[in-house]
C-alpha positions as a Python dict, from the first residue, in 0.01 Angstrom:
ca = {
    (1, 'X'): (0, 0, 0),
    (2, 'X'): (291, -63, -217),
    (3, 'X'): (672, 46, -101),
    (4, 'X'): (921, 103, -333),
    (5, 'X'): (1278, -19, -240),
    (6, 'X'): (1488, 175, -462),
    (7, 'X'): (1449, 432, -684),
    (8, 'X'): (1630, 690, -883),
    (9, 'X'): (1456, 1003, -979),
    (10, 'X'): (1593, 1299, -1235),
    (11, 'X'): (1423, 1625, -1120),
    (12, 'X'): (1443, 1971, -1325),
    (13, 'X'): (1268, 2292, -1249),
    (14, 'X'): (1046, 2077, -993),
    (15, 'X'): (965, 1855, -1292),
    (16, 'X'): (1014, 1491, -1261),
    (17, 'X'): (1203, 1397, -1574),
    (18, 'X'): (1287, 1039, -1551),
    (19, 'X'): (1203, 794, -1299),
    (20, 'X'): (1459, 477, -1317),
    (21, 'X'): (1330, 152, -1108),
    (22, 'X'): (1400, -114, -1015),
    (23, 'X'): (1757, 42, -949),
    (24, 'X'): (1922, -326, -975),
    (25, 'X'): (2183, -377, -941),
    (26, 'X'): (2239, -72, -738),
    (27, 'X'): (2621, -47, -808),
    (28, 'X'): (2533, -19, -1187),
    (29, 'X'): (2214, 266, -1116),
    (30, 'X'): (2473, 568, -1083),
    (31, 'X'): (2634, 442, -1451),
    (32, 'X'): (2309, 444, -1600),
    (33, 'X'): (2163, 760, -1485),
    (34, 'X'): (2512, 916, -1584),
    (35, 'X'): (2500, 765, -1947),
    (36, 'X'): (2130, 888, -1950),
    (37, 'X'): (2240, 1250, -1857),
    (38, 'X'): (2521, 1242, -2114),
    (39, 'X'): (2294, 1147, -2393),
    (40, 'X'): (2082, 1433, -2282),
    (41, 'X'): (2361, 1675, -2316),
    (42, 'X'): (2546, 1533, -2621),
    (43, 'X'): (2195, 1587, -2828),
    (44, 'X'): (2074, 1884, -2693),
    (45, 'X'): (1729, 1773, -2557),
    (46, 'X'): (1536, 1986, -2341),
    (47, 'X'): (1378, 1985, -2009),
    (48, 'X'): (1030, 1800, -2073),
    (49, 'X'): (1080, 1674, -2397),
    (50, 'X'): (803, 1403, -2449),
    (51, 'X'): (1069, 1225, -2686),
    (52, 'X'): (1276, 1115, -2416),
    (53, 'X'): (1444, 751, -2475),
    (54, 'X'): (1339, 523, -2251),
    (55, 'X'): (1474, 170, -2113),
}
């Protein structure tokens, strides 16, 4: 069985659309995810775009 600590997930529509882990350090996880969101909005990508940038 394997147990994940800490994970951030970005649903949409009931569509996972980005799964960030490790989330470390957790202080910084709510910056990233914002900055990731952001980038989403500033170039107009869609909901289940296979293009997605990824870290």
């Amino acid at each position: 069985m394997v147990l994940l600590k800490r994970m951030a997930l970005v649903i949409n529509a009931a569509i996972i659309e980005r799964i960030f882990y490790p989330v470390f350090p957790p202080d910084h996880n709510a910056t990233e995810v914002a900055a990731w969101l952001e980038y989403r909005i500033e170039t107009g990508i869609s909901a289940c775009n296979s293009e997605l940038p990824h870290r």
